[in-house]
N, CA, C and O atoms as a CHARMM CRD file, in Angstrom:
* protein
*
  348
    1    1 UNK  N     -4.78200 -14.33700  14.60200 PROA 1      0.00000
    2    1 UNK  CA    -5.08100 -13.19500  13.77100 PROA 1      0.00000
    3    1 UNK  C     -5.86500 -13.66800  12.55200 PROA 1      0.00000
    4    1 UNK  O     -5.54100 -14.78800  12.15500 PROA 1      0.00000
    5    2 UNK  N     -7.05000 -12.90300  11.72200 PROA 2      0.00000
    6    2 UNK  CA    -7.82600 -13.45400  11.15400 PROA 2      0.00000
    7    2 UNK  C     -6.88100 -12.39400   9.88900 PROA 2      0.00000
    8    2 UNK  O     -6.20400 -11.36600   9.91400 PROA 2      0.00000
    9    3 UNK  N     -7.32800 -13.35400   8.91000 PROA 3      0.00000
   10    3 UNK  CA    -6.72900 -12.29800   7.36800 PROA 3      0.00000
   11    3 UNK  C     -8.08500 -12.71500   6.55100 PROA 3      0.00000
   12    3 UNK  O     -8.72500 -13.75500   6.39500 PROA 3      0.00000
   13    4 UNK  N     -8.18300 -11.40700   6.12900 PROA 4      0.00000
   14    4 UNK  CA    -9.35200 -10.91900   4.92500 PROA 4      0.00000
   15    4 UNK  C     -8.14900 -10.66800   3.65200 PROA 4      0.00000
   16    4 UNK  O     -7.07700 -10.07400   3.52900 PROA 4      0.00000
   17    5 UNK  N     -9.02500 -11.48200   2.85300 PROA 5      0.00000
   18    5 UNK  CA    -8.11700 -10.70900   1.15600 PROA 5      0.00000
   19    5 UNK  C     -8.37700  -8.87900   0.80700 PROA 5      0.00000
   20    5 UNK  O     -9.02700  -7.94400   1.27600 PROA 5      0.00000
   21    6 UNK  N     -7.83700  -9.02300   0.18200 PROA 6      0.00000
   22    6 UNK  CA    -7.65200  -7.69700  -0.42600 PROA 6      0.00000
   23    6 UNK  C     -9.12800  -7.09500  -1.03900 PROA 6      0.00000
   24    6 UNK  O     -9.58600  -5.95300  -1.07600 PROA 6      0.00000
   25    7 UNK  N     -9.49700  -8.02100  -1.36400 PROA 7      0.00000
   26    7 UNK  CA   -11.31300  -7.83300  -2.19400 PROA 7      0.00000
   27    7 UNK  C    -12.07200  -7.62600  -0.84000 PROA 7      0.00000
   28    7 UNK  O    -12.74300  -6.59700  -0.75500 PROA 7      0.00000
   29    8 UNK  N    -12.04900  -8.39000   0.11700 PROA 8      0.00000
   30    8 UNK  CA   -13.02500  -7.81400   1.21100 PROA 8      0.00000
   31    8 UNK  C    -12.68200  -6.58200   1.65400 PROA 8      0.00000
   32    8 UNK  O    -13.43600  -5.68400   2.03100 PROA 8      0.00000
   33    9 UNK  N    -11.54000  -6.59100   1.58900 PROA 9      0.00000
   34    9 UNK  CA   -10.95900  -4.97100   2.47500 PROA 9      0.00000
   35    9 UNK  C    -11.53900  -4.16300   1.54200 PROA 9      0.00000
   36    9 UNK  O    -12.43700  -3.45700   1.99900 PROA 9      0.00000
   37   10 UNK  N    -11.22500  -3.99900  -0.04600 PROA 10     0.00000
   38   10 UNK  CA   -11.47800  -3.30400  -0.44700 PROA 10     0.00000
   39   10 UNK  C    -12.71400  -3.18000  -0.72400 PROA 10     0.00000
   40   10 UNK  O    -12.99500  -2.07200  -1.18100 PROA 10     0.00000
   41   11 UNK  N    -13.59100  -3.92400  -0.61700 PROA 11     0.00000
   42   11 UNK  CA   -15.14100  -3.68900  -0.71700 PROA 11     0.00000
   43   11 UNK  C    -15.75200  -2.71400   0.45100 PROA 11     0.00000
   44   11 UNK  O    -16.41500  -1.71500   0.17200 PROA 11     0.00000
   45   12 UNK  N    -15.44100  -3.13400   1.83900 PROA 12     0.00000
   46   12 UNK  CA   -15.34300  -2.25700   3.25600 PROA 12     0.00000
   47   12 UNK  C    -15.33500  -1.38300   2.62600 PROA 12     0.00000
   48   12 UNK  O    -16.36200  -0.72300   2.46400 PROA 12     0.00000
   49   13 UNK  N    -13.85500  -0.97900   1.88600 PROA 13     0.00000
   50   13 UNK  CA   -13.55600   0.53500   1.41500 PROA 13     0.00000
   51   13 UNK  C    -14.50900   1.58100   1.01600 PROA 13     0.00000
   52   13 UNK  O    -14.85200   2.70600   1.38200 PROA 13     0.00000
   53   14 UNK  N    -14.93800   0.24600  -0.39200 PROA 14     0.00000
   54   14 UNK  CA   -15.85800   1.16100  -0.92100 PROA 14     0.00000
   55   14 UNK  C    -17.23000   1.42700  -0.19700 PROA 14     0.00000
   56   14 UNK  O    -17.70800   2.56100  -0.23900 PROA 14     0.00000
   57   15 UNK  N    -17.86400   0.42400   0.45600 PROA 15     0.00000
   58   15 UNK  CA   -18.82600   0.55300   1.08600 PROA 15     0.00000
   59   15 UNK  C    -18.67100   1.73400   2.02000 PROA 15     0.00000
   60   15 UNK  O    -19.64300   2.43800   2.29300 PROA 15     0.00000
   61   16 UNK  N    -17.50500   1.95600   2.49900 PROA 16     0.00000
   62   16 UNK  CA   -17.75400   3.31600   3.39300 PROA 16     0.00000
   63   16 UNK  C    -17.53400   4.76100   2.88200 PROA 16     0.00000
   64   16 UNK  O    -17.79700   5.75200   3.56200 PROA 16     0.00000
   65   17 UNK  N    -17.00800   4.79900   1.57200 PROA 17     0.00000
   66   17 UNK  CA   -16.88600   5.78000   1.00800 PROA 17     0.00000
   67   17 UNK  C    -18.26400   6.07100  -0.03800 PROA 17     0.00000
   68   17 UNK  O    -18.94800   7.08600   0.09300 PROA 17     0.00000
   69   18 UNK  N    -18.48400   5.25500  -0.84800 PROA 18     0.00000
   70   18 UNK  CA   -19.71900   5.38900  -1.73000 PROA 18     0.00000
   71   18 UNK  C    -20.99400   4.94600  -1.45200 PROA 18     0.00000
   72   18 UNK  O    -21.93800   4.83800  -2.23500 PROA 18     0.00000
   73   19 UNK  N    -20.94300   4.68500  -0.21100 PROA 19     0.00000
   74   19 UNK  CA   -22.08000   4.52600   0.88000 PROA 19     0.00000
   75   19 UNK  C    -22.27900   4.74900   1.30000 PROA 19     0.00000
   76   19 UNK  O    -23.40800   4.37000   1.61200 PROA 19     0.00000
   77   20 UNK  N    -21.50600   5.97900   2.30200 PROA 20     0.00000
   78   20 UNK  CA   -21.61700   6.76500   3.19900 PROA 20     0.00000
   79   20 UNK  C    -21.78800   6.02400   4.14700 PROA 20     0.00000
   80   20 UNK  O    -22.89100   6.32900   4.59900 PROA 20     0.00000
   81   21 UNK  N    -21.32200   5.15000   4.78800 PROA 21     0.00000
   82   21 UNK  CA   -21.82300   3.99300   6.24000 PROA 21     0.00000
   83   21 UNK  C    -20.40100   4.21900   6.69900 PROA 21     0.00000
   84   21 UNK  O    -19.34400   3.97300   6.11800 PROA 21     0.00000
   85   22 UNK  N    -20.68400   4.85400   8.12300 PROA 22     0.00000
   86   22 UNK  CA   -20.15300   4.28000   9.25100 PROA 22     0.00000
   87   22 UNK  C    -18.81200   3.16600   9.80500 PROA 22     0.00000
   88   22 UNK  O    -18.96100   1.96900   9.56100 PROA 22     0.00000
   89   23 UNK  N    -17.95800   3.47600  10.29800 PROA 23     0.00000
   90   23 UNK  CA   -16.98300   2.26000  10.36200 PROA 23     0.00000
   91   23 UNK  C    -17.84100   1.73200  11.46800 PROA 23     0.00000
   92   23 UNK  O    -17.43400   0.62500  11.82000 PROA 23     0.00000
   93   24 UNK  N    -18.74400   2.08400  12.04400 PROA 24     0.00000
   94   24 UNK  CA   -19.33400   1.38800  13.47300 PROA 24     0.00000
   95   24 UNK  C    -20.04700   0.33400  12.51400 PROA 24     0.00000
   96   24 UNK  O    -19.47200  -0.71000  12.20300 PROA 24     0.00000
   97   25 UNK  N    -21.28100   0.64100  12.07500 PROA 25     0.00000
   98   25 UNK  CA   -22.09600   0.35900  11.19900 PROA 25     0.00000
   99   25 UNK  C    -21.10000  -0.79000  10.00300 PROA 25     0.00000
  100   25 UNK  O    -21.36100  -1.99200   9.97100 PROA 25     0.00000
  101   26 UNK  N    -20.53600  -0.47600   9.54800 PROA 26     0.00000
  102   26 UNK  CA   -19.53500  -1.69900   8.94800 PROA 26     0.00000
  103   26 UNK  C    -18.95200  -2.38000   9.78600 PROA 26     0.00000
  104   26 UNK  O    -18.81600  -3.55200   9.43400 PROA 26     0.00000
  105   27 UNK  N    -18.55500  -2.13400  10.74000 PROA 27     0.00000
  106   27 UNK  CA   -17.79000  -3.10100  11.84000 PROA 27     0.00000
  107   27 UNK  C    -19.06300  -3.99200  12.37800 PROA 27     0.00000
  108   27 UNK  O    -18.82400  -5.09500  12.87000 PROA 27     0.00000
  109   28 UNK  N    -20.09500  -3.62900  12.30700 PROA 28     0.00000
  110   28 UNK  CA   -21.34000  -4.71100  13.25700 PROA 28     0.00000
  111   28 UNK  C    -21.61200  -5.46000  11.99700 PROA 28     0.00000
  112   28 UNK  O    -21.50700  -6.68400  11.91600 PROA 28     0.00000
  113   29 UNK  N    -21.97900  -4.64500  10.97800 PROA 29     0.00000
  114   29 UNK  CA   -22.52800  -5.92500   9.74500 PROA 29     0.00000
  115   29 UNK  C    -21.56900  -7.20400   9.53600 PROA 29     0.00000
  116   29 UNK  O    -21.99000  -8.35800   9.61300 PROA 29     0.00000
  117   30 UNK  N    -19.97700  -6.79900   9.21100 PROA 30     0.00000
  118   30 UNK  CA   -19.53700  -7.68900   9.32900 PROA 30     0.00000
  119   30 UNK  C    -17.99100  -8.27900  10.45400 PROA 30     0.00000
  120   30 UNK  O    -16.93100  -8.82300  10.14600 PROA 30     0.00000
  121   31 UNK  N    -18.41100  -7.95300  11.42600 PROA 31     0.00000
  122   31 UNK  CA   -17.54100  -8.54200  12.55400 PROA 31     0.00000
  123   31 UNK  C    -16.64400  -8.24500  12.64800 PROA 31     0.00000
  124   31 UNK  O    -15.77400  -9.11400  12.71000 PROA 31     0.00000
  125   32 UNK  N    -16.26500  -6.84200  12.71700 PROA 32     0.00000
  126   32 UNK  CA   -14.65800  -6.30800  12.48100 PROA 32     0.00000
  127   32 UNK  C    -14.52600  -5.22800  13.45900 PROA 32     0.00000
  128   32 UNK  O    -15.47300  -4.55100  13.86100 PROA 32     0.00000
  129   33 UNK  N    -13.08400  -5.07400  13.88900 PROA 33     0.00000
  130   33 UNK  CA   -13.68500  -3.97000  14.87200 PROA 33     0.00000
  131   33 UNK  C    -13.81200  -2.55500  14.03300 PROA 33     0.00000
  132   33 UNK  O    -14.17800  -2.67800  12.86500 PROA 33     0.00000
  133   34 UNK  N    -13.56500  -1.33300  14.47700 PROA 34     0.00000
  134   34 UNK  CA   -13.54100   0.05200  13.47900 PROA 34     0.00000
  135   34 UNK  C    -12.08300   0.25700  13.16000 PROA 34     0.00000
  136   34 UNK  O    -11.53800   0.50200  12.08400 PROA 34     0.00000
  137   35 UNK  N    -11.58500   0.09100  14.38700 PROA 35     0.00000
  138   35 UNK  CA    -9.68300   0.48900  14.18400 PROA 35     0.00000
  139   35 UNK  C     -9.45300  -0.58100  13.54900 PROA 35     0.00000
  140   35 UNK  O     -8.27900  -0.65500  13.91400 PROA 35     0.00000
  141   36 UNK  N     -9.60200  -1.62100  12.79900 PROA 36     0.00000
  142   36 UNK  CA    -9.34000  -2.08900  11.68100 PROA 36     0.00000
  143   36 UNK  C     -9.12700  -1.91100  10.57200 PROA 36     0.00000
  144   36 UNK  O     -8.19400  -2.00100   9.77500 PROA 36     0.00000
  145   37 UNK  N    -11.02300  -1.39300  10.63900 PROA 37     0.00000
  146   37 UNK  CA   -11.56500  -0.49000   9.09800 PROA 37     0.00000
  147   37 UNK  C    -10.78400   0.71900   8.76900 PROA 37     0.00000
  148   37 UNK  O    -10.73500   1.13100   7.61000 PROA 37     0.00000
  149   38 UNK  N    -10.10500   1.36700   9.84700 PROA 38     0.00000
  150   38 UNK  CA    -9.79500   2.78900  10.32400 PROA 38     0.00000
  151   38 UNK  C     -8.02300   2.60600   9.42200 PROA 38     0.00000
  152   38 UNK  O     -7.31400   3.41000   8.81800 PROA 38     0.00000
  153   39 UNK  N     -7.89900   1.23600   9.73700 PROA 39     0.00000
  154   39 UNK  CA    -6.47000   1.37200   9.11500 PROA 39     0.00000
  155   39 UNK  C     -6.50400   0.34600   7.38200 PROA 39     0.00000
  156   39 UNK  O     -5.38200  -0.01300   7.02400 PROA 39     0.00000
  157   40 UNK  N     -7.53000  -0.01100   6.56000 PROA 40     0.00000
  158   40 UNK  CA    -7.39600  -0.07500   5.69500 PROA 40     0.00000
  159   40 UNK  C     -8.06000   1.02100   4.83200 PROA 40     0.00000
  160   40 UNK  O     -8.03300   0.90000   3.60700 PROA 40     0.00000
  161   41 UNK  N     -8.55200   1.90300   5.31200 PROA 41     0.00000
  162   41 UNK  CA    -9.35500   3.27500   5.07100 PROA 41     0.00000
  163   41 UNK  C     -7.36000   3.85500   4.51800 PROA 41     0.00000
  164   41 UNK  O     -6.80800   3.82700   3.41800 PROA 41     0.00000
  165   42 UNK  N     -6.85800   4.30200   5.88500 PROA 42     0.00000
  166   42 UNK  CA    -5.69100   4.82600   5.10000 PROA 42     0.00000
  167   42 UNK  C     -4.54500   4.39800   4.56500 PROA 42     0.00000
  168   42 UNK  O     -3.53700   5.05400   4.29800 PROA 42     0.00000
  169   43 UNK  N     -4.80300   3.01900   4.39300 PROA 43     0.00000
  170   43 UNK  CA    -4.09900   2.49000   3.22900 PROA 43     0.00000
  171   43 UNK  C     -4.41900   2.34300   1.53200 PROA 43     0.00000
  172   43 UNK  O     -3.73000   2.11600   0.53800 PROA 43     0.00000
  173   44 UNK  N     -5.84200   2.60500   1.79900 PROA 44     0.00000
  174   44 UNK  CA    -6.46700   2.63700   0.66900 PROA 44     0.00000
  175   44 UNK  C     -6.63900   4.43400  -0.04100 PROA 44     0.00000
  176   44 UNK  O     -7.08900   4.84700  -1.11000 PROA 44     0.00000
  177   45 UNK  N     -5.94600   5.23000   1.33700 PROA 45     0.00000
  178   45 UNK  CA    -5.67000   6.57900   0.74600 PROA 45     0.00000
  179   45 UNK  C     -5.07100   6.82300  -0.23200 PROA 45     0.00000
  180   45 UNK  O     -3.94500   6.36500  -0.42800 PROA 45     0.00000
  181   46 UNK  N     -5.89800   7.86000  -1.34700 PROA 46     0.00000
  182   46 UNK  CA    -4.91700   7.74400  -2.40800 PROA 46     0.00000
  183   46 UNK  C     -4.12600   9.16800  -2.80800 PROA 46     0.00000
  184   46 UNK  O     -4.68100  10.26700  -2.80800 PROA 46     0.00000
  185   47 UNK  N     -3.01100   8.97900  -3.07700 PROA 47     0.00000
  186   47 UNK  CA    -1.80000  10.35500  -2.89300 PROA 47     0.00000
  187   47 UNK  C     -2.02700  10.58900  -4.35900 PROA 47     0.00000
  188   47 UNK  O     -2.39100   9.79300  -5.22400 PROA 47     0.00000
  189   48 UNK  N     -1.68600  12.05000  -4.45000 PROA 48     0.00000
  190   48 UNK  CA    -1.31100  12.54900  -5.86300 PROA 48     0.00000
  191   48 UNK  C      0.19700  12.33900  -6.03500 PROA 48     0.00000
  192   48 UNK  O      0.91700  12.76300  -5.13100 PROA 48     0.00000
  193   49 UNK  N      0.84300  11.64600  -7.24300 PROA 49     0.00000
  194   49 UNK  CA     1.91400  11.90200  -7.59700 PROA 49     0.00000
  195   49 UNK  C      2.91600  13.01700  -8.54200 PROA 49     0.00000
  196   49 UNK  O      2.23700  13.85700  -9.13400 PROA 49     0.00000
  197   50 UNK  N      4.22400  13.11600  -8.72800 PROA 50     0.00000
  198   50 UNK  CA     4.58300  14.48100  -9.38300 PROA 50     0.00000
  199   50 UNK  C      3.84100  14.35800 -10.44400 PROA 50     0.00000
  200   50 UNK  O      3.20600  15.40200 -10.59100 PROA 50     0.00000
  201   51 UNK  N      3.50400  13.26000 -11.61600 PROA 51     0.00000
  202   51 UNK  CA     3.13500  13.27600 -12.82200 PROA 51     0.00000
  203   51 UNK  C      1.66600  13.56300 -13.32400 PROA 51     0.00000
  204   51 UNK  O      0.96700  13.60800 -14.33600 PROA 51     0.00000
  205   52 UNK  N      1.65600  13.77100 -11.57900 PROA 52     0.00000
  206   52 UNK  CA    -0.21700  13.92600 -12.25200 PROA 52     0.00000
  207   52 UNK  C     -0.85400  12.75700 -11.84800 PROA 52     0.00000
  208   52 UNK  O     -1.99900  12.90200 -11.42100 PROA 52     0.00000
  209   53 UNK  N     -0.25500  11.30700 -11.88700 PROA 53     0.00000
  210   53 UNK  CA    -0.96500  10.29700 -11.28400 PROA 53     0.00000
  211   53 UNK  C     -1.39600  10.53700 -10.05700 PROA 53     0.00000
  212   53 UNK  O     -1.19100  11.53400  -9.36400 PROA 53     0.00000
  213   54 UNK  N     -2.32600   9.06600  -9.68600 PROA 54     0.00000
  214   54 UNK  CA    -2.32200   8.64300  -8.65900 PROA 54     0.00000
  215   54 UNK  C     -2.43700   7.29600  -7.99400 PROA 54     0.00000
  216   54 UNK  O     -2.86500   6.38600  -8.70300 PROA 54     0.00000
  217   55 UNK  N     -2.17100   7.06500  -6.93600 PROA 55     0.00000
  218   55 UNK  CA    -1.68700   5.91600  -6.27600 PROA 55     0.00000
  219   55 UNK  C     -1.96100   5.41300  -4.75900 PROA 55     0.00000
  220   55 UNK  O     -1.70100   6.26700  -3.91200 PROA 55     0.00000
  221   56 UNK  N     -2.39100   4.30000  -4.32400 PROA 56     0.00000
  222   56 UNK  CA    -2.43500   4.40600  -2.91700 PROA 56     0.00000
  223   56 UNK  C     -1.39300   4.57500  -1.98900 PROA 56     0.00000
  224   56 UNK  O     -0.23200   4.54800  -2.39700 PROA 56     0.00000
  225   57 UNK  N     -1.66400   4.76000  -0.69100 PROA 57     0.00000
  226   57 UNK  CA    -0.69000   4.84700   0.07300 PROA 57     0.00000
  227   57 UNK  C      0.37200   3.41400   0.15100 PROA 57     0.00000
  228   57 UNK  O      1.59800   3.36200   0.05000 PROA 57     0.00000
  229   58 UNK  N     -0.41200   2.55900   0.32200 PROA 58     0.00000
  230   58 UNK  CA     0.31100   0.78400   0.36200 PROA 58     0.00000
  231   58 UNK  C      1.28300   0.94500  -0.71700 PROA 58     0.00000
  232   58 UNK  O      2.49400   0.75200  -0.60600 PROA 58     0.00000
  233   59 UNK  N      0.27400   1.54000  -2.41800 PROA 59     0.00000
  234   59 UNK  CA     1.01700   0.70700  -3.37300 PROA 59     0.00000
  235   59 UNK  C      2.50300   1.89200  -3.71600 PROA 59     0.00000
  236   59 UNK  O      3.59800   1.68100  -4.23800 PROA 59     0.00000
  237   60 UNK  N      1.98200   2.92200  -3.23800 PROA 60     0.00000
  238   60 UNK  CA     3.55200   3.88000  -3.24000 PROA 60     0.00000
  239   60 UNK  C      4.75000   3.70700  -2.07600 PROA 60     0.00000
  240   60 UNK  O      5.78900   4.36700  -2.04000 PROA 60     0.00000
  241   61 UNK  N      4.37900   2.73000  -1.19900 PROA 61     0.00000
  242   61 UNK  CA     5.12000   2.84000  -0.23200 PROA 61     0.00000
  243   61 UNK  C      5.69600   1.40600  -0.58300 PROA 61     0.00000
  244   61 UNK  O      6.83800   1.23900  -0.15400 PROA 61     0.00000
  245   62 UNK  N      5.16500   0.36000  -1.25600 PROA 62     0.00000
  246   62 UNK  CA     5.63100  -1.28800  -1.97300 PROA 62     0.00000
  247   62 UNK  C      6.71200  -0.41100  -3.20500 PROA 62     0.00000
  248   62 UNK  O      7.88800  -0.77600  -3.19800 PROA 62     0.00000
  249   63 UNK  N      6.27900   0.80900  -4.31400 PROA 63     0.00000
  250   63 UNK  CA     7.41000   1.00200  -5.01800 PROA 63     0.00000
  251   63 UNK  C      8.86800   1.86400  -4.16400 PROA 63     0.00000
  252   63 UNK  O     10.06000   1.74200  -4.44600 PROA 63     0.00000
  253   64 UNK  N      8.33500   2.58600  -3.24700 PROA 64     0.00000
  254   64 UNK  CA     9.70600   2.86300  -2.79600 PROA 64     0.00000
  255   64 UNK  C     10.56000   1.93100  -2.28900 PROA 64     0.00000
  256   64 UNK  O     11.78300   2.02900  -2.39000 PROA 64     0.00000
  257   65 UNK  N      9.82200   0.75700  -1.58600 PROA 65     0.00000
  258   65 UNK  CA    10.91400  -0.55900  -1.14600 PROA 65     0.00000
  259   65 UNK  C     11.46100  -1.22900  -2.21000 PROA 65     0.00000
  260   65 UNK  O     12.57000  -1.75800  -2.27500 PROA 65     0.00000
  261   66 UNK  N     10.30700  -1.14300  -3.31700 PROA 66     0.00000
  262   66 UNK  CA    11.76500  -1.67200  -4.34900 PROA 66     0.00000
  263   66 UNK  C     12.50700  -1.21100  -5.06600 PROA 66     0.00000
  264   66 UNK  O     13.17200  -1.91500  -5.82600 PROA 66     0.00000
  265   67 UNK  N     12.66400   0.89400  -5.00400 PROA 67     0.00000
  266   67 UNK  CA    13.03300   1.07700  -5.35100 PROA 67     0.00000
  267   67 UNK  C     14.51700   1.34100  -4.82000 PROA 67     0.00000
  268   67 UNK  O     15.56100   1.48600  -5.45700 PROA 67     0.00000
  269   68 UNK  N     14.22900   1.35900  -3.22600 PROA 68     0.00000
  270   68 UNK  CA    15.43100   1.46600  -2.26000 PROA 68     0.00000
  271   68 UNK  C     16.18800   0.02800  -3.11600 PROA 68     0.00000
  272   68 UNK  O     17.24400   0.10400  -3.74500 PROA 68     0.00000
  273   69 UNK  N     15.34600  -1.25800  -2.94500 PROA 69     0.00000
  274   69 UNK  CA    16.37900  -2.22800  -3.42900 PROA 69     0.00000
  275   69 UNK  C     16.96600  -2.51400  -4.52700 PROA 69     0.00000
  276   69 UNK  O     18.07200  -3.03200  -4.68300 PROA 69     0.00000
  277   70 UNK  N     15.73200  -1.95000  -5.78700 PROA 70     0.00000
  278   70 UNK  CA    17.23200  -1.50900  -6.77400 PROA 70     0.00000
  279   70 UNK  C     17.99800  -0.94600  -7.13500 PROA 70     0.00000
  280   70 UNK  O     18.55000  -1.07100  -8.22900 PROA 70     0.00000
  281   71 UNK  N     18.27900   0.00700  -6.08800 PROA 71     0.00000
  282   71 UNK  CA    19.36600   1.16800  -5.78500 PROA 71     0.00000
  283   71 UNK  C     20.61700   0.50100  -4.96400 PROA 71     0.00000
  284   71 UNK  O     21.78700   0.80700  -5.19200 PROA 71     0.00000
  285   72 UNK  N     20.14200  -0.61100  -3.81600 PROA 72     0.00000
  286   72 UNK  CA    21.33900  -1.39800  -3.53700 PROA 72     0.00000
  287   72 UNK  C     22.22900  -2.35100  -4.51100 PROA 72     0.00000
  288   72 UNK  O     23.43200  -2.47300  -4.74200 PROA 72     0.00000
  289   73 UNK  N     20.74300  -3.11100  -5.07300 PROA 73     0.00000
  290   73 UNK  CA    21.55400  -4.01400  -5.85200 PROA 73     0.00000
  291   73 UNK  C     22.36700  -3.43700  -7.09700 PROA 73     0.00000
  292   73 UNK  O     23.07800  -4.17900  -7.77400 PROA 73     0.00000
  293   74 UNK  N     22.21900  -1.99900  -7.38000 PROA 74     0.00000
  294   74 UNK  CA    23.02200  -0.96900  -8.83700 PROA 74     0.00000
  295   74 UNK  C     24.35200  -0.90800  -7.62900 PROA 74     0.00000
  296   74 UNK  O     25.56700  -1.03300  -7.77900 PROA 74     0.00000
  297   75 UNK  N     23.74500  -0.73100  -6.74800 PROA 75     0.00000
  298   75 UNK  CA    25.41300  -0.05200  -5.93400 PROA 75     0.00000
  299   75 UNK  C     26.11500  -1.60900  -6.30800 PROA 75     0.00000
  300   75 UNK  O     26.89500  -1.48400  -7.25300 PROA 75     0.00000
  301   76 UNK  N     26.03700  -2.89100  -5.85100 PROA 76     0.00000
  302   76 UNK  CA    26.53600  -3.82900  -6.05400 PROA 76     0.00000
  303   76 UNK  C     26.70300  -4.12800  -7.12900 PROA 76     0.00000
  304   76 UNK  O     27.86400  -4.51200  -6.98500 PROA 76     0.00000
  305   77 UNK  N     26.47200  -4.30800  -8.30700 PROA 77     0.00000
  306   77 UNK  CA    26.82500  -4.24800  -9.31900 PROA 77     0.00000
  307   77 UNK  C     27.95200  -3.51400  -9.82200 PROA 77     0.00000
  308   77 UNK  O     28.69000  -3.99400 -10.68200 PROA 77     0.00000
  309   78 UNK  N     28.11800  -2.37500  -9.32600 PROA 78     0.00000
  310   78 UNK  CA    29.09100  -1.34700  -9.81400 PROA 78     0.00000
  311   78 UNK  C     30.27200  -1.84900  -9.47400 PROA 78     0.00000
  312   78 UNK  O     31.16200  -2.03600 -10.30400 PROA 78     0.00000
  313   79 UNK  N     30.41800  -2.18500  -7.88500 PROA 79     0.00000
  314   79 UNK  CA    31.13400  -2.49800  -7.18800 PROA 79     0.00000
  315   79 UNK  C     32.09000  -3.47400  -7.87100 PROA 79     0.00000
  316   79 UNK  O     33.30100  -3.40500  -8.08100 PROA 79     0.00000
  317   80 UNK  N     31.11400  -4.46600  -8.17300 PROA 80     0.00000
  318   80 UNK  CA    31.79500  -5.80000  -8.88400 PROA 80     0.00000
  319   80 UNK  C     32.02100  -5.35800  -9.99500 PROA 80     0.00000
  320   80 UNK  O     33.16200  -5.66300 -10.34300 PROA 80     0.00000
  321   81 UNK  N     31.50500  -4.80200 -10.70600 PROA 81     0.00000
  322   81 UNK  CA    32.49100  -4.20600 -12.37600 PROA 81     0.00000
  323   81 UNK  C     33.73300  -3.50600 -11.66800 PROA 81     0.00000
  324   81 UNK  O     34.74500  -3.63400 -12.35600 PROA 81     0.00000
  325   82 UNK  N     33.93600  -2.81700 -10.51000 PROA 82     0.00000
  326   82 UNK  CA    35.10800  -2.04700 -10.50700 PROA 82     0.00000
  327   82 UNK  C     36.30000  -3.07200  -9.95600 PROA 82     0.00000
  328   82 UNK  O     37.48000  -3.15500 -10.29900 PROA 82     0.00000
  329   83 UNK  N     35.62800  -3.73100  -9.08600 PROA 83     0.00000
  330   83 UNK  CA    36.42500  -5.27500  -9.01600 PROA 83     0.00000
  331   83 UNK  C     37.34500  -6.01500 -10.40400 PROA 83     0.00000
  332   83 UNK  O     38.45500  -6.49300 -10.64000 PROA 83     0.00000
  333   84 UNK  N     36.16300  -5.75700 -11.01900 PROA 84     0.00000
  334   84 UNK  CA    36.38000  -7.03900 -12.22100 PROA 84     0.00000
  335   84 UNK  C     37.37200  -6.20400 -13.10000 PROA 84     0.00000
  336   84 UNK  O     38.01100  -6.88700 -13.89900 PROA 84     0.00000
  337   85 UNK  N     37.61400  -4.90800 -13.10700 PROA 85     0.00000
  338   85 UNK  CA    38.18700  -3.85700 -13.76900 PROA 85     0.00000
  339   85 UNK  C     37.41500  -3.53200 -15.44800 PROA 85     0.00000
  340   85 UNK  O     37.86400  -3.44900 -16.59100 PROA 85     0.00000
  341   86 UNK  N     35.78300  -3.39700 -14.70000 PROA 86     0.00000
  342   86 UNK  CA    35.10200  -2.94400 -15.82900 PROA 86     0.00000
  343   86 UNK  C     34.48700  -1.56300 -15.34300 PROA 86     0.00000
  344   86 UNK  O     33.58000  -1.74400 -14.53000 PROA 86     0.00000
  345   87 UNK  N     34.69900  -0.47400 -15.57800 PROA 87     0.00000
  346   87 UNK  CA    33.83400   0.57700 -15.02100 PROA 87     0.00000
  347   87 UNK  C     33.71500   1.61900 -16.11900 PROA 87     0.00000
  348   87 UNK  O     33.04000   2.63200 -15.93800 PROA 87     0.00000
């Protein structure tokens, strides 16, 4: 499996959005297939959030995993204060 950084992907990106080119046409210039391009296209989708922001799909879906995990590690914490007879 070949890995491109984040700067090439995201250049693709832009090249196909503010360039109007083709995932075919980007896939021949530089050696990629389209269903590649096709899936950093919607990772690079960007969602509206409640606040009015916005955010990509990747980077909202990286804060919900950590937000799931600092929701475990609060549950554990608690746990052990109620252990420790601190609550």
């Amino acid at each position: 499996m070949k890995y491109y950084s984040d700067e090439f992907k995201n250049n693709i990106v832009k090249l196909y959005h503010n360039e109007n080119r083709s995932k075919k046409s980007l896939a021949n210039e530089y050696g990629l297939h389209p269903t590649t391009i096709s899936h950093w296209l919607k990772r690079a989708k960007l969602i509206e959030l409640p606040d009015g922001g916005v955010t990509s799909v990747e980077a909202f879906k990286q804060l919900q995993k950590e937000n799931q995990q600092l929701k475990e590690e609060n549950e554990i914490l608690k746990a052990a204060a109620v252990l420790m007879g601190r609550h």
